[in-house]
VEXZA-722630 format. One line per 4 residues: number of its first residue (from 1); their letters; for each residue x negated, z, y of N, C-alpha, C. Coordinates in nm, 3 decimals, m for minus. Each point is the difference from the previous one (the first is absolute). Layout:
N
NUM = A = X Z Y X Z Y X Z Y; ...
***
This chain:
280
1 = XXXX = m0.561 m0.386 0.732 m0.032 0.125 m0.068 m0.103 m0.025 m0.108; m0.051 0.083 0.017 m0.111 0.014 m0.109 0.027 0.006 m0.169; m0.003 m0.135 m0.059 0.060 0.056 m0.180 m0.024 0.097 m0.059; 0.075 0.070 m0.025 0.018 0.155 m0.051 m0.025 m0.025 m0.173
5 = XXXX = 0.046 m0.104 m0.070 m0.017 0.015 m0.119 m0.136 m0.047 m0.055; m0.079 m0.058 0.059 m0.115 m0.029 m0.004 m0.136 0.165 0.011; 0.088 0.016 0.089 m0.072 0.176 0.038 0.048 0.063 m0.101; 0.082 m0.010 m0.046 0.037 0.131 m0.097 m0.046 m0.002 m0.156
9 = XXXX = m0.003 m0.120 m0.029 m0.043 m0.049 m0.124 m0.135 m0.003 0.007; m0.092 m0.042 0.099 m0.130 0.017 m0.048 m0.071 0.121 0.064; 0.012 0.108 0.098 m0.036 0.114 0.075 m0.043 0.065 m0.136; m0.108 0.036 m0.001 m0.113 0.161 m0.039 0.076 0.086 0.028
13 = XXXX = m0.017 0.099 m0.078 0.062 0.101 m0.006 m0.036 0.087 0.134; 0.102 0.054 0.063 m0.037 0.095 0.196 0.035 0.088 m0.042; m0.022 0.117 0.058 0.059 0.151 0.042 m0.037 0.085 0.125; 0.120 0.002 0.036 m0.002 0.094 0.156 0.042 0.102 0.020
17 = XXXX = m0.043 0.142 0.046 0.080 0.130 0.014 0.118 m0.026 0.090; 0.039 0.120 0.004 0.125 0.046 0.046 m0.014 0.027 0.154; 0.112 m0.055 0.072 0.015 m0.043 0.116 0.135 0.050 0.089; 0.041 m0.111 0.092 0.113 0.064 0.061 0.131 0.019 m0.032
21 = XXXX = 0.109 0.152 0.010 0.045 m0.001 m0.070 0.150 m0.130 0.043; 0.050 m0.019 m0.121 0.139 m0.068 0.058 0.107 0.071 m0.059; 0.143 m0.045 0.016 0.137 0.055 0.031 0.074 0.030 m0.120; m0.004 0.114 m0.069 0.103 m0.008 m0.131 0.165 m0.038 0.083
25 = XXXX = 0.059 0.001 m0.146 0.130 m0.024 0.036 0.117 0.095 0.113; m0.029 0.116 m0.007 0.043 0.086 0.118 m0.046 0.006 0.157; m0.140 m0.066 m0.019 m0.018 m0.011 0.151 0.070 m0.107 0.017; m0.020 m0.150 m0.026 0.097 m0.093 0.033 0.118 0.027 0.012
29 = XXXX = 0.081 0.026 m0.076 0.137 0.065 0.046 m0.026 0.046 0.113; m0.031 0.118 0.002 m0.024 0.080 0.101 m0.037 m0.100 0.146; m0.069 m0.077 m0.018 m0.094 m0.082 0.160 0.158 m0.116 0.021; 0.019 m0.031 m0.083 0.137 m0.109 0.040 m0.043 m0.144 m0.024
33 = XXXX = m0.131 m0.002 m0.043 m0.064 m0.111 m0.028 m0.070 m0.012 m0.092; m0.025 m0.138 m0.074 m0.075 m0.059 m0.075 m0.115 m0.098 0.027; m0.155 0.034 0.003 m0.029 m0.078 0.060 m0.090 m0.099 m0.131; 0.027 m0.120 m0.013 m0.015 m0.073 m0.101 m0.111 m0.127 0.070
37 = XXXX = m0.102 m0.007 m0.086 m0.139 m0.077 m0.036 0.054 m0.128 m0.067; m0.007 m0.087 0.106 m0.003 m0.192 m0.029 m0.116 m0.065 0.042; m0.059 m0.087 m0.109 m0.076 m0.110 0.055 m0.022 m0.087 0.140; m0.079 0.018 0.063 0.009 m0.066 0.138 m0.015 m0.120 m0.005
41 = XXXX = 0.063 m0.166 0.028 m0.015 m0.121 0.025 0.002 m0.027 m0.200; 0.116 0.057 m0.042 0.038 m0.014 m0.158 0.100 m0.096 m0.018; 0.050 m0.152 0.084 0.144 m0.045 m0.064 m0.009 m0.065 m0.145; 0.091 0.017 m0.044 0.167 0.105 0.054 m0.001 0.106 m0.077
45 = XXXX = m0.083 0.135 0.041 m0.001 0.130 m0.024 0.030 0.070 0.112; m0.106 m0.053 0.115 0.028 0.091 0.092 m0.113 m0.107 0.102; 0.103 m0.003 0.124 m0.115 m0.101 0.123 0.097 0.031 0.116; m0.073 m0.040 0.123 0.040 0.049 0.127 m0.077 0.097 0.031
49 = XXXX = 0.088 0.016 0.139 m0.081 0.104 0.058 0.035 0.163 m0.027; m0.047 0.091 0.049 0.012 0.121 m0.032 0.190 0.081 0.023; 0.023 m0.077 0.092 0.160 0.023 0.045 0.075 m0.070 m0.029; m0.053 m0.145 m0.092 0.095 m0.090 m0.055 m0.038 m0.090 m0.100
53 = XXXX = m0.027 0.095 m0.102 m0.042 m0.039 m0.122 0.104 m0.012 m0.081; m0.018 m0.106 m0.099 0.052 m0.046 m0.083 0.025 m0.029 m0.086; 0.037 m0.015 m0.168 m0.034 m0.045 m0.114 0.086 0.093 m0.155; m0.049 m0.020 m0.090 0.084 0.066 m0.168 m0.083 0.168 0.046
57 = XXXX = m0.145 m0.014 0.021 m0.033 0.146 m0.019 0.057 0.086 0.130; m0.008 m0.064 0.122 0.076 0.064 0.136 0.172 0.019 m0.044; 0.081 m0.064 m0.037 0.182 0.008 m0.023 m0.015 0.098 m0.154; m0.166 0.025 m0.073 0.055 0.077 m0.136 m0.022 0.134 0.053
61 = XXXX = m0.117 m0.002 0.105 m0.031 0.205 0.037 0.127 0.011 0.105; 0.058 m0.091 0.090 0.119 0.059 0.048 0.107 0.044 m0.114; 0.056 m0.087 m0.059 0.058 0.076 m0.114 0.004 0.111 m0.063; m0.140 0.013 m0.017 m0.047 0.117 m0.077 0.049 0.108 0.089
65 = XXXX = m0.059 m0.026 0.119 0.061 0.128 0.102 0.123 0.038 0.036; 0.102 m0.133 0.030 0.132 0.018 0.016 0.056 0.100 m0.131; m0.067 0.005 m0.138 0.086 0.045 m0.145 m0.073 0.099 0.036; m0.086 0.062 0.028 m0.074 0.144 0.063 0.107 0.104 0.126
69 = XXXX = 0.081 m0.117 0.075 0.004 0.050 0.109 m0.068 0.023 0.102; m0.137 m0.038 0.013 m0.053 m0.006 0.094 m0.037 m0.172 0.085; m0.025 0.029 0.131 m0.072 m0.145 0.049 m0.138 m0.038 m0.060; 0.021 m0.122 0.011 m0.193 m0.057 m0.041 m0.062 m0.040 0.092
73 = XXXX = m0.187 0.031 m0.018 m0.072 0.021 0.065 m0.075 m0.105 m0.047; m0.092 m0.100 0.087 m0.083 m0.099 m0.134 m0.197 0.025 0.101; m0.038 0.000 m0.106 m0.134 m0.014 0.033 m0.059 m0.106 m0.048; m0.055 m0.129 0.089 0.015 m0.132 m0.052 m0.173 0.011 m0.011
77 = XXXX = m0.068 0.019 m0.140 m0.069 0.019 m0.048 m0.124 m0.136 m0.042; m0.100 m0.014 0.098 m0.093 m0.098 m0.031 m0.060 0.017 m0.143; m0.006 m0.095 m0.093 m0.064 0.013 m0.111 m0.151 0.035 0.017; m0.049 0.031 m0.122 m0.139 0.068 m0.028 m0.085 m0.082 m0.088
81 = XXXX = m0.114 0.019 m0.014 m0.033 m0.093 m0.119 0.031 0.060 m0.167; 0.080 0.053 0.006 0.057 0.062 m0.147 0.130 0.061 m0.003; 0.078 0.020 m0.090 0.131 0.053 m0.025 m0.084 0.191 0.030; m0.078 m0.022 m0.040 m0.051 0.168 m0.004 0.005 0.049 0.155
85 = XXXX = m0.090 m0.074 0.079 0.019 0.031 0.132 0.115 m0.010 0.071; 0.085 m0.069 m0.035 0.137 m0.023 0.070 0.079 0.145 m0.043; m0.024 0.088 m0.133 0.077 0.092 m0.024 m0.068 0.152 0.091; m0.150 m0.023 0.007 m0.065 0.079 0.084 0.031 0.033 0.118
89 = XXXX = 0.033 m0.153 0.071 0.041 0.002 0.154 0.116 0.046 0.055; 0.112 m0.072 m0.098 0.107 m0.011 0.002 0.118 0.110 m0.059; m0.077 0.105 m0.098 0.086 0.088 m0.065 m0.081 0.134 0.026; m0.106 m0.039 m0.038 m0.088 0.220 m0.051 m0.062 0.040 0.115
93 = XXXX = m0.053 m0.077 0.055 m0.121 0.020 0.061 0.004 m0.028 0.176; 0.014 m0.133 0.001 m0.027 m0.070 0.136 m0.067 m0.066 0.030; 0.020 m0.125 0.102 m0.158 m0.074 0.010 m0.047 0.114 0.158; m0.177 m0.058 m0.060 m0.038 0.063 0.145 m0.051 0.008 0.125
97 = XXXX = 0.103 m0.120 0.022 0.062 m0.021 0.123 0.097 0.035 0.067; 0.129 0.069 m0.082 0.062 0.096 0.032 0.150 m0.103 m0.068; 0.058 0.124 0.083 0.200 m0.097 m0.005 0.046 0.103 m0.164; m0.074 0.052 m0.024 0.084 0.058 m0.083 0.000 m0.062 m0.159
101 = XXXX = 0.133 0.073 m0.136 0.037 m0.026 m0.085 0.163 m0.031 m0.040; 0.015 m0.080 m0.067 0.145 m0.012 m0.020 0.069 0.070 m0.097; 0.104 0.042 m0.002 0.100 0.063 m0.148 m0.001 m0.106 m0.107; 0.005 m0.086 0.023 0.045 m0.109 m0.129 m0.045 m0.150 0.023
105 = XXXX = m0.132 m0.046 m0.088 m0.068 m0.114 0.046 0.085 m0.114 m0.089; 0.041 m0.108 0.011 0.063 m0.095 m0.095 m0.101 m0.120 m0.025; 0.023 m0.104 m0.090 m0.078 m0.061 m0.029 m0.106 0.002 m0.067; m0.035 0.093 m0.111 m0.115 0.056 m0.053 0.038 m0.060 m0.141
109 = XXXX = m0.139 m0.056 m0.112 0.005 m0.021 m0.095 0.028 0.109 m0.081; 0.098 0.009 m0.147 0.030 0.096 m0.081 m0.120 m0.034 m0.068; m0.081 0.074 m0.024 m0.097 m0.011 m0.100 m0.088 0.102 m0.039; m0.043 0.014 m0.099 m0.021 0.157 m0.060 m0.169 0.034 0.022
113 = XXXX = m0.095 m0.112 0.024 m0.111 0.016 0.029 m0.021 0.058 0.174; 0.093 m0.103 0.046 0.029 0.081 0.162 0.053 0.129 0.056; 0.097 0.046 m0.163 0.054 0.088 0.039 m0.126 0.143 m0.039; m0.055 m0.018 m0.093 m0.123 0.094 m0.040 m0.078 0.017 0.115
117 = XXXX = m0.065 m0.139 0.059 m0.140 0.006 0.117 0.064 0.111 0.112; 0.143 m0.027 0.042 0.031 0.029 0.123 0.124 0.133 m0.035; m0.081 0.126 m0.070 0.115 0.098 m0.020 0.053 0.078 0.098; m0.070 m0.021 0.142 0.093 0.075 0.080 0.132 m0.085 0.080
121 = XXXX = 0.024 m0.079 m0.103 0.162 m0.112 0.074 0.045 m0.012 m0.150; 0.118 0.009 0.013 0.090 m0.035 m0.156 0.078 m0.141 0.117; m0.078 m0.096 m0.167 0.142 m0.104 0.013 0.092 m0.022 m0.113; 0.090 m0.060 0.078 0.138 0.037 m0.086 0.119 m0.133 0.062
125 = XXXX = 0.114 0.006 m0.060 0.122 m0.103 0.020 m0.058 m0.103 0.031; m0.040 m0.070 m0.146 m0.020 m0.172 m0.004 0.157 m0.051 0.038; m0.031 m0.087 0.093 0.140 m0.073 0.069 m0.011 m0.118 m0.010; m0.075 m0.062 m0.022 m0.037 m0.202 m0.019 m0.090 0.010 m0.105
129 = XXXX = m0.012 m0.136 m0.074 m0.114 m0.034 m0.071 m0.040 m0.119 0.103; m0.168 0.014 0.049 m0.034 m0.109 0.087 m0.096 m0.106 m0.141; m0.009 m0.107 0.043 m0.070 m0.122 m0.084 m0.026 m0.076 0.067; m0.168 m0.032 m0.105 m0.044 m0.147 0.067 0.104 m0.121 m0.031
133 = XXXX = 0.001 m0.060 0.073 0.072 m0.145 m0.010 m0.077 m0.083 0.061; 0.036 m0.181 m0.050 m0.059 m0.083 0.062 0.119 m0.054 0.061; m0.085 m0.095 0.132 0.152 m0.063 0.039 m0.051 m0.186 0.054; 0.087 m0.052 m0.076 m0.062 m0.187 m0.009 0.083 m0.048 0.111
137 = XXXX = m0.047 m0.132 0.072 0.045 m0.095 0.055 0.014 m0.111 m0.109; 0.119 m0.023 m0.067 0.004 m0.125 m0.065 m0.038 m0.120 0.048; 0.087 m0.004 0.145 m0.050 m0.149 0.049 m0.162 m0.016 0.021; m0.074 0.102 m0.005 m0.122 0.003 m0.019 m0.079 m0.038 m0.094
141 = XXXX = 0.073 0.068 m0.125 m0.071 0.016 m0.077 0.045 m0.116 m0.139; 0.097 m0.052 0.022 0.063 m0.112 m0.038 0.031 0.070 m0.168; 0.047 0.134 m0.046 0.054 0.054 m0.104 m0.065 0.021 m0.069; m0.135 0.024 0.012 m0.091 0.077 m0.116 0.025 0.118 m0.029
145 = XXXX = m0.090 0.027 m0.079 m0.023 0.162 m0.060 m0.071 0.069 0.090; 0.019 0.073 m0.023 m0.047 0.149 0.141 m0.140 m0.041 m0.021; m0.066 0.008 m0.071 m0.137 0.042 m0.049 m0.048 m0.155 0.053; 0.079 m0.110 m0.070 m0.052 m0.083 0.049 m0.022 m0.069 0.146
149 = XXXX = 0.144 0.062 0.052 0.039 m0.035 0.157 m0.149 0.033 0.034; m0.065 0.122 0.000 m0.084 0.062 0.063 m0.145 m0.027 m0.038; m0.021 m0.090 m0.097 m0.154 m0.063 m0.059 m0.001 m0.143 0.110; 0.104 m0.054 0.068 0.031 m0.121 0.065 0.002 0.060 0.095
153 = XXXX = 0.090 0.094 0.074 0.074 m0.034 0.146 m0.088 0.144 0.017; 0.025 0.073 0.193 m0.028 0.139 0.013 0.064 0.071 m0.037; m0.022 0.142 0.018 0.069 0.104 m0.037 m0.024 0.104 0.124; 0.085 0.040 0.035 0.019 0.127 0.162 m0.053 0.129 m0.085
157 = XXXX = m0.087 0.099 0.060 0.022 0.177 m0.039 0.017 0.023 0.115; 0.016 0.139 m0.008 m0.065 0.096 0.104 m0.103 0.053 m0.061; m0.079 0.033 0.111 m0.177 m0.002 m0.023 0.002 0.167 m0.005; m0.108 m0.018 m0.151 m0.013 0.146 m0.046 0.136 0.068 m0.065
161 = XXXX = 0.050 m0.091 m0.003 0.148 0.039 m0.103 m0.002 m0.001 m0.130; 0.103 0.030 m0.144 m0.055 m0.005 m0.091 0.007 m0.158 m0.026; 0.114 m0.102 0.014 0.021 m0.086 0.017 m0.157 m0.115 0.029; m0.095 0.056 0.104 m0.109 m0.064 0.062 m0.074 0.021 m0.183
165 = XXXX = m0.018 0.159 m0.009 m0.139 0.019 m0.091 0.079 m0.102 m0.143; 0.102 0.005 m0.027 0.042 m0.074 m0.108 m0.050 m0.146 m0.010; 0.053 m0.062 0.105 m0.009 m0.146 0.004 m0.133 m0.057 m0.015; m0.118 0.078 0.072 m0.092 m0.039 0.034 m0.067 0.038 m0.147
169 = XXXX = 0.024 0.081 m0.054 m0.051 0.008 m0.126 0.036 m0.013 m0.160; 0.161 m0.037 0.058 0.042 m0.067 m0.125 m0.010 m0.114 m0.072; m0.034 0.009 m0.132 m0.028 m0.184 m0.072 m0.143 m0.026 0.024; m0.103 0.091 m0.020 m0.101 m0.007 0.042 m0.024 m0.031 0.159
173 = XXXX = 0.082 0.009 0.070 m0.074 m0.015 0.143 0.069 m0.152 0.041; 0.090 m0.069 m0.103 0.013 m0.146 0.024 0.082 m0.024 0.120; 0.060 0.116 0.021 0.088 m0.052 0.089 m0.075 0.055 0.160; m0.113 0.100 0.012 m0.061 0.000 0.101 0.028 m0.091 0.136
177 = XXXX = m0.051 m0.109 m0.037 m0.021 m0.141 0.132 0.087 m0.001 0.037; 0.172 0.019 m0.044 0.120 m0.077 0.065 0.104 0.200 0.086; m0.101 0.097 m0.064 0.051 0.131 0.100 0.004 m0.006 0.138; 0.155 0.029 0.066 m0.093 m0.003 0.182 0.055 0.103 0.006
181 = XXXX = m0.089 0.122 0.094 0.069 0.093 0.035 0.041 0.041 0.160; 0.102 0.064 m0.037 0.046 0.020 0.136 0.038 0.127 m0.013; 0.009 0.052 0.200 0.023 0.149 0.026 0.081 0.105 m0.065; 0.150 m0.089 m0.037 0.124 0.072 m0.070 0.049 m0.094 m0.083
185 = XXXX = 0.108 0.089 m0.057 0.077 m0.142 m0.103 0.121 m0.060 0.073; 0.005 0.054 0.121 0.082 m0.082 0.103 m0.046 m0.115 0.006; m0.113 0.020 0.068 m0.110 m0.134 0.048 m0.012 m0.115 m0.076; m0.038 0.044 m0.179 m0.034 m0.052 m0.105 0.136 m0.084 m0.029
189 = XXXX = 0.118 0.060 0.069 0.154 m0.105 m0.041 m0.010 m0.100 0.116; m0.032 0.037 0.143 0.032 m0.099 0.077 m0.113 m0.101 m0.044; m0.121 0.057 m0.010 m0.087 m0.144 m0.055 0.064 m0.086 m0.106; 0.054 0.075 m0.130 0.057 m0.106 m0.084 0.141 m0.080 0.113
193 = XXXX = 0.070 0.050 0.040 0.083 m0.056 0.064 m0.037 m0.137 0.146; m0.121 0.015 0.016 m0.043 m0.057 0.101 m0.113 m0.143 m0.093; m0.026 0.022 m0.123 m0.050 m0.094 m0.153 m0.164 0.050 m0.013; 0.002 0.126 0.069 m0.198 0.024 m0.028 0.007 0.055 m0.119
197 = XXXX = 0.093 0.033 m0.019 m0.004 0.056 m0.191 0.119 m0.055 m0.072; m0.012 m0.014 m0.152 0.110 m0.056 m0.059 0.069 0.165 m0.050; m0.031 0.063 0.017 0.073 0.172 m0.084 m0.119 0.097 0.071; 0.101 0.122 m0.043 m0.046 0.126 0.040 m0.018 0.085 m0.113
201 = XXXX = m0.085 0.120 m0.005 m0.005 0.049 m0.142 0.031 0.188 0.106; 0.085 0.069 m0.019 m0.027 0.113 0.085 0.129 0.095 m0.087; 0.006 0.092 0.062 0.129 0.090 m0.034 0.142 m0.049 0.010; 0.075 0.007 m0.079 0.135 m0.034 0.010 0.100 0.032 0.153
205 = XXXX = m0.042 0.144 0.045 0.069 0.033 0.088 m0.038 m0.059 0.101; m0.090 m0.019 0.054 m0.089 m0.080 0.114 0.056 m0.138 m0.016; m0.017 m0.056 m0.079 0.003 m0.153 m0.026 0.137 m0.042 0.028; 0.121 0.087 m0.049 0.089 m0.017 0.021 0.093 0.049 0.120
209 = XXXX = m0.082 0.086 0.105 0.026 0.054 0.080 m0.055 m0.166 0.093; m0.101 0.004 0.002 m0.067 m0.136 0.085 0.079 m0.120 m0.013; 0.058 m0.024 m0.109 0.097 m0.144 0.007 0.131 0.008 0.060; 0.058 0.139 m0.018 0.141 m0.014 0.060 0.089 m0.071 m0.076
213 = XXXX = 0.074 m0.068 0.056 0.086 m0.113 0.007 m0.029 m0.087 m0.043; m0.135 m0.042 m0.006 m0.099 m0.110 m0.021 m0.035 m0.025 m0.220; 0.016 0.164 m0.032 0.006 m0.001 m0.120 0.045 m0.110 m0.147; 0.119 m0.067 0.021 0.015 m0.064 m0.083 m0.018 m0.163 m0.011
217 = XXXX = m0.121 m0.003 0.133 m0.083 m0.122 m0.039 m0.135 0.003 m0.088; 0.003 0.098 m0.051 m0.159 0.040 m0.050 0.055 0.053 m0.102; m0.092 m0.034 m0.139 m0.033 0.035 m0.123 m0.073 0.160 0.036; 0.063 0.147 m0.070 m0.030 0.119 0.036 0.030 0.056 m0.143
221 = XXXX = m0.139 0.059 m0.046 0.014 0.036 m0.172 m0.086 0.089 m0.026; m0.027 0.071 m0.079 m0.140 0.061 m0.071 m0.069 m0.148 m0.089; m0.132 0.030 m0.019 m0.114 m0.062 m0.019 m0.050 0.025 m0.114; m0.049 m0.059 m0.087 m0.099 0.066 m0.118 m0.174 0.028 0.076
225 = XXXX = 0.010 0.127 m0.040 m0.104 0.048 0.066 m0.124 0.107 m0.088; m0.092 m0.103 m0.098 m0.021 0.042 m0.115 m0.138 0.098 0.080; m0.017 0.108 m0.068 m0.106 0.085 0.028 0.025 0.142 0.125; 0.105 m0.034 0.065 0.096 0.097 0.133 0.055 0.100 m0.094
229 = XXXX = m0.043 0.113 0.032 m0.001 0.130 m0.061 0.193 0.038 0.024; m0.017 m0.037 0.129 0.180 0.066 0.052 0.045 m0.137 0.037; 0.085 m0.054 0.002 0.089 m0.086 0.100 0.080 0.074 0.090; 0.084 0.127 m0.043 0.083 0.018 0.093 0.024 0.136 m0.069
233 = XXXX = 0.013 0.095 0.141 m0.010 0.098 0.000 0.154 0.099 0.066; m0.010 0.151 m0.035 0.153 0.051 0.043 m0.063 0.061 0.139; 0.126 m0.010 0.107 m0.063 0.056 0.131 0.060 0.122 0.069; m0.023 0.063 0.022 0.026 0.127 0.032 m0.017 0.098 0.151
237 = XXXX = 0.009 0.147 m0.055 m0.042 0.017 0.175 m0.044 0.148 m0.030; m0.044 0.050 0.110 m0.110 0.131 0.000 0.057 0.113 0.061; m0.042 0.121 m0.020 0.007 0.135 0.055 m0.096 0.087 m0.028; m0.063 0.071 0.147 m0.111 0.095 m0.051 0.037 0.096 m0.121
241 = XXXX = m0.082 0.034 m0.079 0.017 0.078 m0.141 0.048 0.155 0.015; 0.000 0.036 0.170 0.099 0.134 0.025 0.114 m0.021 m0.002; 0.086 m0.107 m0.022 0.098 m0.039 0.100 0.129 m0.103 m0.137; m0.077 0.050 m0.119 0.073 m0.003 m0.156 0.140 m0.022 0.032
245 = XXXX = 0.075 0.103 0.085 0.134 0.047 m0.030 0.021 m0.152 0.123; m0.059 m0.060 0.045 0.112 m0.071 0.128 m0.027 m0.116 m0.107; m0.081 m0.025 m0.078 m0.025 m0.135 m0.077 0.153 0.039 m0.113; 0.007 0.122 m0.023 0.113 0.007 m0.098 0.130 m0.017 0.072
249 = XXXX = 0.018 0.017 0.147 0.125 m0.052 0.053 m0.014 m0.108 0.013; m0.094 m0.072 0.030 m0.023 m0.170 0.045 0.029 m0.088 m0.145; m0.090 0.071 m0.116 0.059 m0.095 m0.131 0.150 m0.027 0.008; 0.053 0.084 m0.042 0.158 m0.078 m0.056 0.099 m0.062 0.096
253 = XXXX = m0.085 0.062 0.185 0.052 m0.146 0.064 m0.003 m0.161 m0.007; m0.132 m0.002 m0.052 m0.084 m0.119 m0.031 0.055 m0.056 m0.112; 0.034 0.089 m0.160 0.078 m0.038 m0.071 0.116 m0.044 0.011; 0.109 0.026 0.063 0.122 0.036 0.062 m0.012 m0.188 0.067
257 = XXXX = m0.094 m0.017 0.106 0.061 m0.095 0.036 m0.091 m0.121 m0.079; m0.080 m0.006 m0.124 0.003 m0.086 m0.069 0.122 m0.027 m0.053; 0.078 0.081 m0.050 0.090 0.007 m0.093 0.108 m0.076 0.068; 0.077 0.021 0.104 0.115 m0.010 0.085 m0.025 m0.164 0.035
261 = XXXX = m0.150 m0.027 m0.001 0.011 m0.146 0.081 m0.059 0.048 0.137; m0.033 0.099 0.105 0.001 m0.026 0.106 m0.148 m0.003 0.058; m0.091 0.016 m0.128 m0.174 m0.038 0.026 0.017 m0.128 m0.011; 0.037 m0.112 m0.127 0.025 m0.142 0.033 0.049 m0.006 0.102
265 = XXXX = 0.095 m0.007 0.018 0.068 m0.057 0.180 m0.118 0.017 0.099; m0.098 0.082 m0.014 m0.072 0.041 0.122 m0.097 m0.085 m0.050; m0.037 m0.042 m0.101 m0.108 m0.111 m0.056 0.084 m0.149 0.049; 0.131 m0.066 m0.029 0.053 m0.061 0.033 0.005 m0.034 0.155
269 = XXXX = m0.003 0.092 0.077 0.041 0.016 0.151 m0.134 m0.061 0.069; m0.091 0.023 m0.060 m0.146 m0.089 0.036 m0.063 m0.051 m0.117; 0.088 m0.086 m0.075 0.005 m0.128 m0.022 m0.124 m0.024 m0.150; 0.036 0.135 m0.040 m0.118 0.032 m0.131 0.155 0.028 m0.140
273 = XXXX = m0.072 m0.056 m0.086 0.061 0.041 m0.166 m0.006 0.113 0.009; 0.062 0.080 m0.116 m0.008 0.138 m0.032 m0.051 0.047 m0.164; m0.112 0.086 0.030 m0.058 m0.013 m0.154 m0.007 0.118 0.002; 0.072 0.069 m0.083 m0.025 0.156 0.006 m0.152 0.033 m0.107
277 = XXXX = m0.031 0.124 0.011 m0.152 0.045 m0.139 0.070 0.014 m0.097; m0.051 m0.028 m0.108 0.029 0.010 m0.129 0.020 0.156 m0.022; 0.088 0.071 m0.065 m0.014 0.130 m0.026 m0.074 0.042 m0.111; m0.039 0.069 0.050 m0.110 0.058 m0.154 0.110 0.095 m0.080
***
């Protein structure tokens, strides 16, 4: 997938008219379904195929629907080159190529500059805080300091991630020579695991989704990361801006199962921590 926080943090300001309509809260009722917007080839958000997909964001929009009463519907949503276009395609509008819009996109950064550019989608119910993290091979790296592991040994991104633009330009550029990049931050773990890199620098959820089991052989932390505007951000999910009242039934489900424990368990169940957003 294409890094979303990289797009969102540095994107120019867009604006797009008004488009196709989508589902307030009475038509859903009404249709018997929910049809909910996941990342396509996202683990562990959402991966597989269209009839047997899998992951925290696929087991959180079933949820959502089961506390609705209705079945869920998923539209396994190829990324865009921006969080903006993904809300275009995926919530107001449509891509146009067709297939339609969804009731409720998940996975979207909470953030107030995104939420201005793109006023025909309200986002809303931060459910995770996602973060950069680094992640070391000790036996690699024989117990240095992060900073230093990585002036010596390689370091894994995913390419065009924020993770990539950091490294390559952090410390004046020193650590440049020892960056390798690779396709995903899957990839970027099996290379450290295979010794082409001593650590990974990527998102918490990814990183820790990619090790599995494998997790508590590896040093996995936040980083000092002097000059990085955000480290880590609250994550959330979308509804076209007609469609207010189904985001107001969907909040206090979303609340509801922070509270109870049963969003952790579903973070737990594929093999991720649980970090809820900070409340404002």
């Amino acid at each position: 997938m294409i890094n979303k926080l990289a797009a969102f943090l540095l994107l120019a300001t867009v604006a797009w008219g008004s488009g196709a309509a989508a589902r307030p809260y009475d038509q859903v009722i009404a249709s018997g379904s929910l049809r909910v917007a996941v990342y396509r080839d996202f683990p562990p958000f959402a991966s597989g195929t269209d009839d047997k997909l899998r992951g925290v964001d696929v087991d959180l929009g079933a949820a959502i629907a089961k506390k609705l009463g209705v079945k869920v519907e998923y539209m396994n949503q190829t990324a865009g080159e921006s969080v903006d276009d993904d809300l275009r395609n995926a919530v107001w509008k449509g891509h146009y190529l067709g297939g339609g819009v969804a009731d409720l996109m998940l996975h979207i950064p909470v953030d107030s500059q995104l939420a201005l550019r793109n006023d025909n989608a309200v986002i809303f119910a931060p459910y995770f805080q996602e973060q950069v993290v680094v992640l070391v091979d000790p036996a690699q790296t024989g117990g240095d300091d992060l900073v230093g592991a990585f002036a010596e040994h390689k370091v894994g991104v995913e390419l065009d991630s924020l993770g990539d633009l950091y490294m390559v330009g952090a410390y004046g550029g020193s650590l440049r020579e020892n960056v390798v990049h690779f396709p995903n931050i899957a990839a970027a773990v099996e290379g450290m695991q295979r010794g082409e890199v001593a650590g990974v620098v990527g998102t918490r959820g990814e990183i820790e989704g990619a090790l599995g089991s494998k997790r508590g052989k590896y040093h996995l932390g936040s980083m000092p990361m002097p000059g990085l505007q955000r480290g880590s951000w609250p994550i959330g999910m979308a509804v076209k801006v007609n469609a207010h009242d189904l985001a107001n039934a969907i909040e206090p489900i979303v609340d509801g199962m922070i509270k109870d424990g049963s969003l952790a368990k579903i973070f737990a169940k594929h093999g991720l921590s649980y970090r809820p957003a900070p409340v404002e």
